[in-house]
Residue, then its C-alpha position, 0 to 999 in steps of 0.5 A: x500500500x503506498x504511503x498517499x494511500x494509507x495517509x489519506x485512510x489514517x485522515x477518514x478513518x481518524x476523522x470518522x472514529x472522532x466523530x462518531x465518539x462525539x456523537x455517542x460520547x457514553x457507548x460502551x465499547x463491546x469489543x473491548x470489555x469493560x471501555x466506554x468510548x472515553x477509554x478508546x479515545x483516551x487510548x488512542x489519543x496516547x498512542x498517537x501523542x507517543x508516536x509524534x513523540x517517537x519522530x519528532x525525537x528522531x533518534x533509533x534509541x528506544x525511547x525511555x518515556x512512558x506514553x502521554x496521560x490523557x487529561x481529566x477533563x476533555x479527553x476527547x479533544x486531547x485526543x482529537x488534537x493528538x490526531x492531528x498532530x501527528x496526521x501534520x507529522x506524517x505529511x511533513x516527513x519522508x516515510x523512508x526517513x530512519x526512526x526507531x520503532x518495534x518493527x522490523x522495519x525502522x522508518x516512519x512510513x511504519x509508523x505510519x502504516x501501524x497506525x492507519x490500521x491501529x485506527x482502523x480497527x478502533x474505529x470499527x469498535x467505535x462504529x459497532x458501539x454505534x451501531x453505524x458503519x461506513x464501507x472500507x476499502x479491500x485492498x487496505x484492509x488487506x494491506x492491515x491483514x499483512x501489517x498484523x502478521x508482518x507486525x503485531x503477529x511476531x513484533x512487540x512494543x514489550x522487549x521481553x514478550x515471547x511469541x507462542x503461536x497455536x498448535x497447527x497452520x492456518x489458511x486466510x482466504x479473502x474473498x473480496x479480493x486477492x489474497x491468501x496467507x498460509x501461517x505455520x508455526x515452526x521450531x524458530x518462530x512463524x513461517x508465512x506464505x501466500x498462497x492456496x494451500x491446505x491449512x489445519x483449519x481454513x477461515x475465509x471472508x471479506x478481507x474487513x473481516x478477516x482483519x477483524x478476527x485477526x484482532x480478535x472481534x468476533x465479525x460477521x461473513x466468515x466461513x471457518x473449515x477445520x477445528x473450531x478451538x484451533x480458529x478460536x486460538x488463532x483469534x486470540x493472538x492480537x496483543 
């Protein structure tokens, strides 16, 4: 996905998942136990207000500050202007610029495509709390199936978590589209390829909702083959 692509989705997507939090400011958030959209917005206000910081310190040391605490009061504001702070930072700054992250890639195109598709999903969890959902594009929420298994799915913020994968591969048919990905512990972590192959268990749907059950929400629209406590596990993995 290039870089104006997944700048203009970080912008509607960010756009949209303030807006509807404005609008239903005391939902609570079902794909996140226990959250009100004041906990979901509070969250991503922190992580964009740690990603500016990350860039805008411009170093490849980890950084050593805990992430922004959001205010008392007016947390969605905060959290709106984190936003747009950061959208400013990603139109002002080359995407192969070097910078630290916690991906295998160390550039700020990954942050920004980390968080186009980390806004993704808290905007569908918004959305779903409002019961309003708006159309994604395919192919981009293809390119956030890959960003999960290239990042989330083996990469950690946390230096010290060790990665553990089910018992048995799994097959990830999109069926809006091309796309197919064959996921396959192994002694040394995961081997990944794309492909149409036989898995232990296959899961097949729009890509929207196989990023979805990658992340762990529980989507409409998709046909499992294969054990269901395997597909259950493999829809645990999201941090």
């Amino acid at each position: 996905m290039d870089t104006d692509s997944l700048l203009e989705a970080f912008k509607i997507y960010g756009t949209r998942l303030f807006t509807v939090a404005n609008d239903h400011p005391n939902a609570e958030i079902h794909a996140c136990p226990g959250w009100n959209m004041d906990d979901l917005v509070s969250h991503v206000g922190s992580v964009y207000g740690a990603v500016e910081g990350v860039i805008s310190a411009d170093s490849m040391d980890r950084p050593s500050g805990p992430f922004p605490i959001p205010p008392d009061d007016g947390v969605t504001n905060w959290a709106r202007n984190n936003f747009q702070s950061l959208m400013g930072v990603f139109s002002d700054r080359e995407p192969e610029h070097p910078i630290w992250t916690w991906g295998e890639d160390q550039t700020i195109g990954w942050f920004l495509r980390r968080m186009t598709h980390e806004t993704l999903v808290h905007m569908w969890d918004a959305e779903t709390a409002a019961d309003e959902h708006i159309s994604v594009d395919g192919d981009l929420a293809a390119d956030g199936v890959n960003e999960f298994i290239d990042g989330p799915l083996q990469f950690s913020i946390n230096p010290n978590r060790e990665f553990s994968y089910p018992d048995g591969s799994i097959h990830l048919h999109r069926t809006d589209g091309e796309g197919e990905w064959l996921l396959q512990p192994t002694s040394n972590g995961l081997s990944v390829t794309y492909e149409h192959t036989k898995g232990d268990i296959a899961v097949r749907g729009p890509a929207m909702n196989l990023l979805l059950y990658l992340w762990g929400r529980h989507p409409q629209e998709l046909e499992t083959f294969g054990a269901e406590e395997l597909v259950v596990q493999w829809g645990q993995q999201a941090p």
